[in-house]
C-alpha positions as CSV (number, residue, x, y, z in Angstrom):
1,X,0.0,0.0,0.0
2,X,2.6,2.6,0.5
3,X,4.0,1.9,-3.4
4,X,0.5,3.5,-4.1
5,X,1.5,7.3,-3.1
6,X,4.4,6.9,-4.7
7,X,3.2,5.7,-8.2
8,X,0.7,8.7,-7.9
9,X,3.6,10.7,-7.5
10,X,5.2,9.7,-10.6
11,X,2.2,9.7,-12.7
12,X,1.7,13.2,-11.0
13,X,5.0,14.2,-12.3
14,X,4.7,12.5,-16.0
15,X,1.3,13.8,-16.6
16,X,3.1,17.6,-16.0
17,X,6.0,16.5,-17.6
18,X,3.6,16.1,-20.9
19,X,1.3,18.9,-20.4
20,X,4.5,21.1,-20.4
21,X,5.5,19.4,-23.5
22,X,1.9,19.9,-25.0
23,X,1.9,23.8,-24.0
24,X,5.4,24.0,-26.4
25,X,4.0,22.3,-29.0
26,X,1.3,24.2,-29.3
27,X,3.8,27.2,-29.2
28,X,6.0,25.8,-31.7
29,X,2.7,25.1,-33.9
30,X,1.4,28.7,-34.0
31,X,5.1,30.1,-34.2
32,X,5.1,27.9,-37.8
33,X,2.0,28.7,-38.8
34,X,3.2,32.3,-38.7
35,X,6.1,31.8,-40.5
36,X,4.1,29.2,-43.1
37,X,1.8,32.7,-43.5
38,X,5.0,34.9,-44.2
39,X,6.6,32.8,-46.5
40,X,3.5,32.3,-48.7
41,X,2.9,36.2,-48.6
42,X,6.9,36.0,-49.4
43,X,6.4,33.6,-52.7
44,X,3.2,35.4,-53.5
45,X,5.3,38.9,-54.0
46,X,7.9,36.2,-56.0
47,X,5.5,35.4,-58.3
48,X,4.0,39.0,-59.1
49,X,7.7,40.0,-59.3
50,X,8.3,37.5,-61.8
51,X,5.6,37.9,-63.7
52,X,6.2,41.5,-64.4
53,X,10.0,40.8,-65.2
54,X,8.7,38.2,-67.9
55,X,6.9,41.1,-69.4
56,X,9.6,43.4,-69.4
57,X,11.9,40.8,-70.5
58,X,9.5,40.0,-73.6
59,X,9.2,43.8,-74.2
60,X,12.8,44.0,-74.4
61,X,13.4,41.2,-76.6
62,X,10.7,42.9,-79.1
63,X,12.4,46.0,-78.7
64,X,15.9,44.4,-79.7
65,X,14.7,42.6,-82.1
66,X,12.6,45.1,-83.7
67,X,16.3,46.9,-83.7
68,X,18.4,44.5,-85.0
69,X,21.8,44.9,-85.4
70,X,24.5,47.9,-84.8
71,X,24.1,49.5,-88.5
72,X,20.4,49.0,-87.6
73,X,20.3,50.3,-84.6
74,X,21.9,54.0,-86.0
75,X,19.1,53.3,-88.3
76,X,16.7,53.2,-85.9
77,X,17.8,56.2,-84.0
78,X,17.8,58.6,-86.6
79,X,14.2,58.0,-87.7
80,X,13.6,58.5,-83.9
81,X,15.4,61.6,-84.0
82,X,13.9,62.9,-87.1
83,X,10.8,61.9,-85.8
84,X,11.4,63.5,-82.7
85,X,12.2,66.5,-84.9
86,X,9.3,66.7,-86.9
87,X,6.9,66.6,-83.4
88,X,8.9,69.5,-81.9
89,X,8.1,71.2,-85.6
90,X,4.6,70.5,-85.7
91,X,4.2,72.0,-81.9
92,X,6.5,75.1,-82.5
93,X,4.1,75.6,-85.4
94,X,0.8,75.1,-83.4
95,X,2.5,77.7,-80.9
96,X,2.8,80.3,-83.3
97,X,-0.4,79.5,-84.8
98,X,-2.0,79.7,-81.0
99,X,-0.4,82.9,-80.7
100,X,-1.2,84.5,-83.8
101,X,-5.2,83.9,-82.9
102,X,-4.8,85.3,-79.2
């Protein structure tokens, strides 16, 4: 009969033991979930990221391709510049016209 308080004691002791060991589990659980949370916000900004550098990088092969080579590329920037000439024409001429009518 007196092994009886002393197996309670034990059990006692065990049964803390694992309710201790349940408490950090239960910690360690929510501390992953939080960090599972960050790192799907953290792939979710990935994944917009690249997206938007696939565009870009498709816009830039067009752009490069649309340009060609080194003699086409001078090519290519003087119609841009004499384009870019022609607009700044055609507004200094809408200026004077503007200021003619005032």
């Amino acid at each position: 009969m007196s092994d009886l308080p002393i197996g309670f004691d034990v059990l006692e002791s065990k049964i803390v033991s694992l309710l201790n060991k349940l408490k950090d589990n239960h910690l360690l659980i929510n501390q992953l979930k939080t960090q599972n949370m960050s790192l799907k916000d953290k792939v979710e900004q990935f994944e917009k990221d690249f997206s938007k550098t696939k565009v870009e990088n498709e816009s830039l092969k067009m752009t490069n391709s649309l340009l060609g080579g080194k003699e086409d590329k001078s090519l290519s920037k003087r119609k841009i510049n004499n384009l870019i000439k022609e607009v700044d024409f055609c507004i200094n001429q809408l200026s004077d016209f503007e200021n003619q009518n005032e």
